[in-house]
matplotlib code that plots the C-alpha trace (Angstrom):
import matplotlib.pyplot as plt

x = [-1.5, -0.1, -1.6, 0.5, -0.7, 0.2, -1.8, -4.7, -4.7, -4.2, -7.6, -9.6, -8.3, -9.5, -13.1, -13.7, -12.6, -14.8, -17.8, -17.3, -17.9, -21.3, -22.3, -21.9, -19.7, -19.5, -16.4, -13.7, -11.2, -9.1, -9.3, -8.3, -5.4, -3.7, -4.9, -3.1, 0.1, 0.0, -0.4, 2.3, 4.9, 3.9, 4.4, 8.1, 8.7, 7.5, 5.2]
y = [32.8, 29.3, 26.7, 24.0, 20.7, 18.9, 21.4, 21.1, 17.6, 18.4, 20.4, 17.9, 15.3, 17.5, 18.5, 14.8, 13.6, 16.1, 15.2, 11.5, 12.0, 13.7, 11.3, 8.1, 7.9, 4.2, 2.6, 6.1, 4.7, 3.9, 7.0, 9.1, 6.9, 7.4, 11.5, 11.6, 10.1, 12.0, 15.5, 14.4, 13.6, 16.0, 19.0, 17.1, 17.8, 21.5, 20.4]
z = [-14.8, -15.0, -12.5, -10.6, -11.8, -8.7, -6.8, -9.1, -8.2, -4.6, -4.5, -6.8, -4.4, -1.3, -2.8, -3.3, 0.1, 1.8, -0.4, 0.2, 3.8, 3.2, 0.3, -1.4, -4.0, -4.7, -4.9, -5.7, -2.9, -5.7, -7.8, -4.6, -4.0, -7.6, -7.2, -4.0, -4.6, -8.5, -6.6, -4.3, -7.0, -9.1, -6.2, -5.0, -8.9, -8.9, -11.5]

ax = plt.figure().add_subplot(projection="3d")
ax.plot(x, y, z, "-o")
ax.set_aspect("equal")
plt.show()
């Protein structure tokens, strides 16, 4: 079964935004930002 990328990055992009709330991460603010807005072109695609 083939997996949507954009929604791949979608969930990797969820999982880290909840953990950032329980734990420090360091500086990823700018890693989520490029995740997010990949997952979101990537699903208006149908990637």
């Amino acid at each position: 079964m083939r997996r949507n990328l954009g929604f791949t990055l979608l969930a990797i992009w969820l999982i880290l935004v909840g953990v950032a709330e329980f734990v420090s991460l360091g500086s990823i603010a700018g890693l989520l930002n490029v995740l997010a807005l990949a997952a979101g072109v990537l699903i208006l695609l149908g990637q």
